[in-house]
N, C-alpha and C positions, 0 to 999 in steps of 0.2 A: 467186664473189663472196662476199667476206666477208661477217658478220651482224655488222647495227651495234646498240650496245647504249647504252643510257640513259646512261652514261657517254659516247661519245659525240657525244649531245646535249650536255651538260651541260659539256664543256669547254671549247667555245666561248664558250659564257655566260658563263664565270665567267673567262676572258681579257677579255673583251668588259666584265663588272663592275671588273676591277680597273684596266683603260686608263681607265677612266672617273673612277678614281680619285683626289683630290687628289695631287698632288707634294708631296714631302715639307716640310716648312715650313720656311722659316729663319727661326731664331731671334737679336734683336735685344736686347742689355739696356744699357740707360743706365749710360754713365760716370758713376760719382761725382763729384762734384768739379765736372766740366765742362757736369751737366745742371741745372736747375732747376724747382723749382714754386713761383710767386710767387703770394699773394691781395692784393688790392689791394681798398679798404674807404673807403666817404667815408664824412666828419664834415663839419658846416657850419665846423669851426674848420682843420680839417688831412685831409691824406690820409694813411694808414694803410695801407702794402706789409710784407708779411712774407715772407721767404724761407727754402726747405728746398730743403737739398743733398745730402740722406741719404733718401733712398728707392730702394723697387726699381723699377721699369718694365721688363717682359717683351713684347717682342713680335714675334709668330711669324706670317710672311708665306708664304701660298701663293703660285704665279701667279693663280690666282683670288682676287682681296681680299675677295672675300664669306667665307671662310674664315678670316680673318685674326684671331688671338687677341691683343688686350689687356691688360696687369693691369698696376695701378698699385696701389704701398701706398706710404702717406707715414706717420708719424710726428706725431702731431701737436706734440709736443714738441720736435721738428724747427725747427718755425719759428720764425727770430727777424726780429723790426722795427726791431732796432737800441734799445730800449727796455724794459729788463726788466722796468719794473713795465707795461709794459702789456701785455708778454708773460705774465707771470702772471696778471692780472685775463685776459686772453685764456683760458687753463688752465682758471681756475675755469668758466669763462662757457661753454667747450666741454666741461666735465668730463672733462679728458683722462685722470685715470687712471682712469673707468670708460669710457671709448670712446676709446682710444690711438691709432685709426687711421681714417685716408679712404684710403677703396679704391675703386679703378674697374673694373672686368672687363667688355669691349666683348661685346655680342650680335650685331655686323654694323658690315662697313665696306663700304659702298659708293662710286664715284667712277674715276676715271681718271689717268694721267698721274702727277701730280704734286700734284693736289686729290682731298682724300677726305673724308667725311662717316663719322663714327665713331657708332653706337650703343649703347649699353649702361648700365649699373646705375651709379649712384655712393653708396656707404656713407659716410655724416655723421654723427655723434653720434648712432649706433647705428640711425638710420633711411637706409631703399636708395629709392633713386626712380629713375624713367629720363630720361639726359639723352642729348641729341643735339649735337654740334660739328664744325664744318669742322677737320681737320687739313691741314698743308701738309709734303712731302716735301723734302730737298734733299738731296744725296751731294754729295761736295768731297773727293777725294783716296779717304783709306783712312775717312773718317768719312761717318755721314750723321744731318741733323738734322731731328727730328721739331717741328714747335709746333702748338701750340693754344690758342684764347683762348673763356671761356666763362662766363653767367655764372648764377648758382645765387641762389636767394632763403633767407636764414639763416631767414626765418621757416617756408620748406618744409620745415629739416628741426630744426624747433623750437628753434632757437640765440636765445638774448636778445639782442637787437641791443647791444652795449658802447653807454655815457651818458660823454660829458664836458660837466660844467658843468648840469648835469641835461637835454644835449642829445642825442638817440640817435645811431649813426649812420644811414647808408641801409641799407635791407633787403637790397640788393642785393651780393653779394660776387663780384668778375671774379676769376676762375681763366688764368694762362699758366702754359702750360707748356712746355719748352723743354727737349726730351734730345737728346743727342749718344750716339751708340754706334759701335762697331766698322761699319765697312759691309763690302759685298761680298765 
């Protein structure tokens, strides 16, 4: 009878540790061009939608979505409303060349199927808070597209709310987002 040695303990275990292991992640990155991140902003006089086409969006899916990694950086300079001088009083009002960028990086996704609830950090004008959103799934061919709609109070993360006519607008700023990537 052979003598068994602490090594054979141990390699069961540690077969046993890495079966257990996440699957390796695929990773998903938004087409240029084809994705968007739109904020959308009342006034009592008009509504005020901005759009950026130029960001990254990374995201790296296990079978288990609770592993699932996030990151989003936009540009704030990025966005335009179709109106430049309000896109500049915009600049000043976000101080975009000392806070150039809104970034997201998820802490958890939870959910099923084709509906998911995203968790994690969102960076504003140089202040992080935590927000939570339903995301929706969809594949079509060789693509699949990600959206989310969600919405952030400017005053959370100390933004002066823009004045036309010496009117504010609402405190509240709705975020979609809408990326397209390579699928499968």
């Amino acid at each position: 009878m052979k003598k068994r040695t602490r090594a054979h303990l141990f390699l069961p275990a540690i077969f046993l540790a890495f079966a257990a292991w996440p699957a390796a992640a695929k990773t998903y990155e938004a087409i240029q061009g084809k994705s968007r991140i739109v904020y959308h902003l009342h006034h009592p006089f008009h509504h005020v939608e901005g759009v950026s086409r130029e960001f990254t969006c990374t995201v790296a899916l296990d079978d288990d979505t609770t592993h699932a990694a996030i990151a989003v950086k936009v540009p704030v300079l990025s966005f335009n409303s179709g109106n430049s001088n309000r896109d500049s009083h915009a600049l000043e009002i976000l101080e975009a060349f000392k806070y150039p960028f809104v970034e997201f990086a998820s802490d958890s996704v939870r959910g099923h199927a084709n509906a998911f609830r995203v968790f994690g950090q969102l960076t504003f004008h140089g202040i992080k808070r935590p927000v939570d959103f339903p995301i929706a799934y969809t594949a079509a061919g060789s693509l699949i597209r990600v959206t989310a709609e969600f919405v952030v109070k400017l005053s959370d993360f100390k933004v002066g709310r823009p004045a036309l006519l010496f009117v504010r607008t609402d405190d509240d700023l709705k975020i979609e987002i809408d990326v397209v990537a390579p699928g499968p």
